[in-house]
C-alpha positions in Angstrom: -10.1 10.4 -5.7 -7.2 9.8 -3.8 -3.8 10.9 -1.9 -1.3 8.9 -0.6 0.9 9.1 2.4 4.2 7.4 2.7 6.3 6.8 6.4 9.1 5.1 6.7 7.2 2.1 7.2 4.0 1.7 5.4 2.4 3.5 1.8 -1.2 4.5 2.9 -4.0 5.4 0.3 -7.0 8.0 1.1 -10.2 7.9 -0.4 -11.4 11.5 -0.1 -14.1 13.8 -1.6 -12.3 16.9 -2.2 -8.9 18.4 -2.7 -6.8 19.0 0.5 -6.0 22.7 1.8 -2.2 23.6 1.6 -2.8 24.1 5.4 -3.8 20.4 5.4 -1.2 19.8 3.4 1.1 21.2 5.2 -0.4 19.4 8.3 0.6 15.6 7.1 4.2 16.2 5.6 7.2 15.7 8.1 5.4 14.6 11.7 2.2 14.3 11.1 -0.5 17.5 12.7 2.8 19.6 12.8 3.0 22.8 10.5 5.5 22.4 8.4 6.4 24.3 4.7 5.9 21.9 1.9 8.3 21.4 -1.5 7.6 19.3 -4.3 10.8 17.0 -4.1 10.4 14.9 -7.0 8.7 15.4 -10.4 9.9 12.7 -12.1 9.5 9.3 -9.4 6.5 7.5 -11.2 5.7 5.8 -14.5 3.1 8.7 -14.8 5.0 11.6 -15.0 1.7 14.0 -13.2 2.9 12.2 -9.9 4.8 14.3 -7.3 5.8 14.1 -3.7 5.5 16.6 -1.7 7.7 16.8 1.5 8.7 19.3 4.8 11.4 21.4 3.2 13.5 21.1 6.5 13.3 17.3 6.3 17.3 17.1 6.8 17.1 19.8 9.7 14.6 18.0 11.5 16.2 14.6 11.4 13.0 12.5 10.5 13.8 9.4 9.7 14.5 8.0 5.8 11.7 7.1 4.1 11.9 7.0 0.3 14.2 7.3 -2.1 13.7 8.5 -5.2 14.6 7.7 -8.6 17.2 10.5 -8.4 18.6 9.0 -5.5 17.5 11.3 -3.1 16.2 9.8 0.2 13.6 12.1 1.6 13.2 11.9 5.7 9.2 11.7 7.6 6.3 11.6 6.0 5.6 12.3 2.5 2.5 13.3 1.0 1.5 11.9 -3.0 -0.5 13.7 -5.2 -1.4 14.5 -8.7 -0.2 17.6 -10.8 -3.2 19.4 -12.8 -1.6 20.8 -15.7 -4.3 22.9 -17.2 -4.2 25.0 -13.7 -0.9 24.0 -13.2 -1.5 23.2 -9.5 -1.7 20.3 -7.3 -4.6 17.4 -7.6 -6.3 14.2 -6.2 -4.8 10.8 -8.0 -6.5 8.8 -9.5 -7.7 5.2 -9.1 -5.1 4.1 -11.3 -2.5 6.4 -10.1 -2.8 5.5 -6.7 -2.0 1.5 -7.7 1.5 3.3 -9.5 2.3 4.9 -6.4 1.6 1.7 -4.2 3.4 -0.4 -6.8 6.7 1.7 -7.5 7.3 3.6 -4.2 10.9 2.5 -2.8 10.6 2.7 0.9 14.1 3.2 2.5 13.9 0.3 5.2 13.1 -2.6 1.7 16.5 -0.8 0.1 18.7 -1.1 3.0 20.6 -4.6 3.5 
């Protein structure tokens, strides 16, 4: 299982074992190994609809830099974390194998839109 983490310059994939914390969450959103307080900012970016970001809900007030905009048009600022929604608990979960290829494959990184 996976999670992804996006900057404003690359789209990293994590193999892990288990699930992360919120606190680790929390952790690798907005600069990474700062605390910060996580929002999902888009439920609706990805082919596969059980794909969210998560982001640092102060990403304007902390003036990270743009990373990705989503299909809403909203450019979210630092690092953003990817994961997978579990609807039968209706909380957060790993991706996929195959989800983890939609998120490397439709992701719009800031820096490739601007020109």
């Amino acid at each position: 299982m996976f999670y992804a983490l996006v900057n404003p310059k690359s789209i990293k994939i994590h193999n892990v074992k288990k699930m992360l914390s919120l606190k680790e969450m929390q952790e690798l959103v907005g600069i990474e190994g700062e605390s910060a307080y996580i929002e999902v900012s888009s439920y609706r970016n990805y082919s596969d609809k059980s794909i969210v970001i998560v982001a640092d809900d102060g990403f304007l007030l902390n003036h990270f830099s743009p990373t990705c905009v989503t299909v809403e048009g909203t450019v979210l600022h630092g690092q953003v974390l990817v994961l997978g929604i579990d609807l039968v608990n209706n909380d957060f979960s790993l991706l996929t194998e195959k989800q983890a290829r939609i998120v490397q494959e439709e992701t719009r990184l800031y820096q490739n839109l601007r020109g």
